[in-house]
C-alpha positions as CSV (number, residue, x, y, z in Angstrom):
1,X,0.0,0.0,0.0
2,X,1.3,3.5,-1.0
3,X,2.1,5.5,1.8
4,X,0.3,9.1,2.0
5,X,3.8,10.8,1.0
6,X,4.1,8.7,-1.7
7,X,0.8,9.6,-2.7
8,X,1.0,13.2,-2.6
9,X,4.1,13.1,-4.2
10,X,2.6,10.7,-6.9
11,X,-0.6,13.5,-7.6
12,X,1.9,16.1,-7.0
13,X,4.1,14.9,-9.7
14,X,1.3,15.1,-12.3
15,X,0.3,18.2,-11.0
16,X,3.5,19.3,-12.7
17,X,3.7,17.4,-15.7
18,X,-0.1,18.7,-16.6
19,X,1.4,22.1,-15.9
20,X,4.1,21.8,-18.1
21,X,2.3,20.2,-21.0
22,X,-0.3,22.6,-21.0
23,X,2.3,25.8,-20.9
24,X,4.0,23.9,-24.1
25,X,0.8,23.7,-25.9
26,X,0.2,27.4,-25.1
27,X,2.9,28.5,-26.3
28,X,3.0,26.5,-29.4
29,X,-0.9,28.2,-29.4
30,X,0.8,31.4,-29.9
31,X,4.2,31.5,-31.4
32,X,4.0,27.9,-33.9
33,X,0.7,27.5,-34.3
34,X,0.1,31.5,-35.5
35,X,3.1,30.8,-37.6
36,X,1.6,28.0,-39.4
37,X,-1.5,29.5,-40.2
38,X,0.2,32.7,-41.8
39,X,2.1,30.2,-43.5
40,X,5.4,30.8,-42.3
41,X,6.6,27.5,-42.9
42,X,5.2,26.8,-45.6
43,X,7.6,27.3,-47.8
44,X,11.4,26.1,-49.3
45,X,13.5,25.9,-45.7
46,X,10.5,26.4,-43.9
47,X,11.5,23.1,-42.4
48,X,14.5,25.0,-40.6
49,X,12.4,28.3,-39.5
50,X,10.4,25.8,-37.9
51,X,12.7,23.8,-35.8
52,X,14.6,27.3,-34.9
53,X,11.2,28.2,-33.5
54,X,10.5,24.8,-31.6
55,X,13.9,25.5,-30.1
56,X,12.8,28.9,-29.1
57,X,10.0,27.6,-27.8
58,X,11.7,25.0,-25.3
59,X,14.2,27.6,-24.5
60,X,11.8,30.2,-23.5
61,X,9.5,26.9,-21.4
62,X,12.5,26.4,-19.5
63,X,13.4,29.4,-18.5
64,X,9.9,29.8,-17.3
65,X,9.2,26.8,-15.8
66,X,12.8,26.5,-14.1
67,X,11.9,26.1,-10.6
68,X,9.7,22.6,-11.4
69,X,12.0,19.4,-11.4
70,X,14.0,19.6,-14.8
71,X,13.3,15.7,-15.3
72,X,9.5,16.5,-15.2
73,X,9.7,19.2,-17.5
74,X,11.9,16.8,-19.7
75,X,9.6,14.2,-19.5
76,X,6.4,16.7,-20.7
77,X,8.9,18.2,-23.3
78,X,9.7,14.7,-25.0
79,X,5.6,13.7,-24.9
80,X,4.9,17.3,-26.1
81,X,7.6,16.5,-28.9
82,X,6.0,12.6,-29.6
83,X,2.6,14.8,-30.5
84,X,4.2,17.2,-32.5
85,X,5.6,14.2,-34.6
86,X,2.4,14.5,-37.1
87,X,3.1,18.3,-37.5
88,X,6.9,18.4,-37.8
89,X,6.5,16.0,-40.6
90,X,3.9,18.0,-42.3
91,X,5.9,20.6,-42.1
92,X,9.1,18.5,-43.4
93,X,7.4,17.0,-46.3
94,X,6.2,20.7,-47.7
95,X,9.2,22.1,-47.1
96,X,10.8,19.1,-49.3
97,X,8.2,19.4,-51.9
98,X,8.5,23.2,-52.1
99,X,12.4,22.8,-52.2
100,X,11.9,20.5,-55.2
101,X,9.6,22.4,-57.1
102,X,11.9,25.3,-56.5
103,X,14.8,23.5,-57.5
104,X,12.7,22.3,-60.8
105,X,11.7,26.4,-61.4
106,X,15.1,27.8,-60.7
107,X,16.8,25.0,-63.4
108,X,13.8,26.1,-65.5
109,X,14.3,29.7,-65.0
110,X,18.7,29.1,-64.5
111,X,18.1,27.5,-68.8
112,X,15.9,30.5,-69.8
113,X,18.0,32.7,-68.5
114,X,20.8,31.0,-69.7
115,X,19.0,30.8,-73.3
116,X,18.4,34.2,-73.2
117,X,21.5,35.5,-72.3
118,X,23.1,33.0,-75.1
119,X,20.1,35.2,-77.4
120,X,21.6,38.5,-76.2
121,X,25.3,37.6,-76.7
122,X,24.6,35.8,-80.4
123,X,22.1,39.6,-80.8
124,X,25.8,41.6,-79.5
125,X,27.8,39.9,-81.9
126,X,25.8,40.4,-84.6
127,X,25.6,44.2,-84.1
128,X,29.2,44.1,-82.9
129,X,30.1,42.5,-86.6
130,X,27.8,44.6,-87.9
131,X,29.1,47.7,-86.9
132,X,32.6,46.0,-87.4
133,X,32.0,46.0,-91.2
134,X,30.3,49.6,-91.1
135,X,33.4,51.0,-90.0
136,X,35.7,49.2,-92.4
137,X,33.4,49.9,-95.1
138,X,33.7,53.6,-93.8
139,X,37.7,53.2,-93.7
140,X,37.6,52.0,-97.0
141,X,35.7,55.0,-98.2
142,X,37.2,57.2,-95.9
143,X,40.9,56.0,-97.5
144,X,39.7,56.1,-101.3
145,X,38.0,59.8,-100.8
146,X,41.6,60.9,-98.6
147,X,43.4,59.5,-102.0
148,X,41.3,61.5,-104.1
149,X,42.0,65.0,-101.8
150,X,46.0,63.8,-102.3
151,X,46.2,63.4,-105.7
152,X,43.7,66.6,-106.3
153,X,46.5,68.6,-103.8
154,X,49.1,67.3,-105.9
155,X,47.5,68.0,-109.1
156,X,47.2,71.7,-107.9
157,X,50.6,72.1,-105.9
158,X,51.8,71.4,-109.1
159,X,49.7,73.5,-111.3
160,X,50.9,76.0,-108.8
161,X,54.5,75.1,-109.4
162,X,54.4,75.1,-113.1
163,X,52.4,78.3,-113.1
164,X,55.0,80.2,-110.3
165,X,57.7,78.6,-112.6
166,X,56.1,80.3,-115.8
167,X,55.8,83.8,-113.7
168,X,59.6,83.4,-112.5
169,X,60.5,82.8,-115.8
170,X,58.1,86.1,-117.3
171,X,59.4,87.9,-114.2
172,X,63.0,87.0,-114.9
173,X,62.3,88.2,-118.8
174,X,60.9,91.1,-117.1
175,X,63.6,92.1,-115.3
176,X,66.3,91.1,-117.7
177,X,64.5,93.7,-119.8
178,X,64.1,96.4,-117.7
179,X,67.9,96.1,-116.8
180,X,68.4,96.2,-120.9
181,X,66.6,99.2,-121.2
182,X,68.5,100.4,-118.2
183,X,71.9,99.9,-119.1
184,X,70.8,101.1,-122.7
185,X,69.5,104.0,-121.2
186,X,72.6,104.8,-119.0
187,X,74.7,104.1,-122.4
188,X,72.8,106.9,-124.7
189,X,72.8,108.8,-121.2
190,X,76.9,108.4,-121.3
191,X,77.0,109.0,-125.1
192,X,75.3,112.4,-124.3
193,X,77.6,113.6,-121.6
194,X,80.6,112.5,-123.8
195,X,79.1,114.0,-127.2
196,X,78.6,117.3,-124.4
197,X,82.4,116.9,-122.9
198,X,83.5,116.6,-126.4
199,X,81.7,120.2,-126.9
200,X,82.4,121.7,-124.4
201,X,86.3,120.8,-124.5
202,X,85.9,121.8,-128.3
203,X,84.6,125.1,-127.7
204,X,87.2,125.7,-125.0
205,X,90.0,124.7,-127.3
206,X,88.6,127.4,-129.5
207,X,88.4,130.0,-127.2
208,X,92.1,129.3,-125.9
209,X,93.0,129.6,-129.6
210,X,91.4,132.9,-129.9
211,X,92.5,134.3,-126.7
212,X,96.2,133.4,-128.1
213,X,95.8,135.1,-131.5
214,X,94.1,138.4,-129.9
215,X,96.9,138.5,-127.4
216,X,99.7,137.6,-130.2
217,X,97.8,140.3,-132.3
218,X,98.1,142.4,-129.2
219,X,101.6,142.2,-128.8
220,X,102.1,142.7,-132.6
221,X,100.7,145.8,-132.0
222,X,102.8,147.4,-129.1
223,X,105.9,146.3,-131.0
């Protein structure tokens, strides 16, 4: 027969279990449970988020239930965990189904991007070539019209030497007759002054020669 400690002891003990289940299912009530129904978890890793939260959970029943027995609060916790069983596996298999299907749409969407981007470089080449061949085509057009100006600047740089050649040449004429008409000038200039010298001495020659006979005439005279 159970002795009346034992017996207290015994409705004591699930007292305190019945407390601590029921503040586990509270809380569950209104962090996990709220979480679920906003649908938290459901989602790729929502597997994780929930197990962080369960740990949460425990962490936060233990610090406020610390002053019952901790092998009666372990003893709730690991019942409390057995019903949870159904829910954590849930939870697990949507978060691997989730996980797949996002795997499957991120290879889907990794291959059209991948496509699209192969579009886009194949689209740069193209203009890249394109523009390629623009600009040698413009080269090319660009050289021809620059060989063009050349010989056209040639062309006339010798036009303009042939024609300042032809001037020099006039020019040089020029001169050469100017200074032939100069020195001719100076010549008949020269003749003059000689023909006038010539003259001049002449004329004083004959004036000498008649000052002598008036003064022999003179001197005839007297004697």
């Amino acid at each position: 027969m159970q002795t009346l400690y034992e017996h207290f002891e015994k409705h004591n003990s699930g007292l305190l279990y019945e407390k601590c289940i029921n503040t586990l299912h509270k809380m569950h009530e209104k962090t996990v449970k709220a979480n679920i129904k906003v649908g938290k978890y459901a989602t790729s890793g929502g597997h994780d988020v929930y197990d962080r939260d369960i740990r949460f959970l425990y962490d936060e029943y233990n610090e406020e239930l610390n002053i019952i027995d901790i092998a009666e609060r372990k003893r709730a916790q690991h019942d409390f965990e057995r019903q949870m069983a159904h829910e954590n596996k849930q939870i697990m298999t949507e978060d691997k189904r989730l996980t797949e299907k996002e795997s499957k749409e991120l290879v889907t969407t990794k291959l059209d991007t991948m496509k699209q981007e192969l579009i886009q470089s194949q689209e740069k080449e193209r203009i890249k070539l394109e523009a390629k061949l623009i600009e040698h085509h413009r080269l090319y057009e660009e050289r021809i019209e620059n060989a063009r100006k050349e010989e056209k600047e040639r062309e006339r740089i010798r036009d303009e030497e042939h024609d300042a050649k032809i001037k020099r040449i006039k020019d040089d004429y020029k001169q050469h007759e100017q200074e032939r008409k100069r020195l001719e000038e100076a010549r008949r200039f020269a003749e003059q002054e000689r023909m006038k010298a010539e003259n001049l001495a002449a004329e004083n020659w004959m004036l000498r020669t008649r000052l002598k006979e008036s003064e022999q005439g003179r001197n005839c005279n007297i004697s």
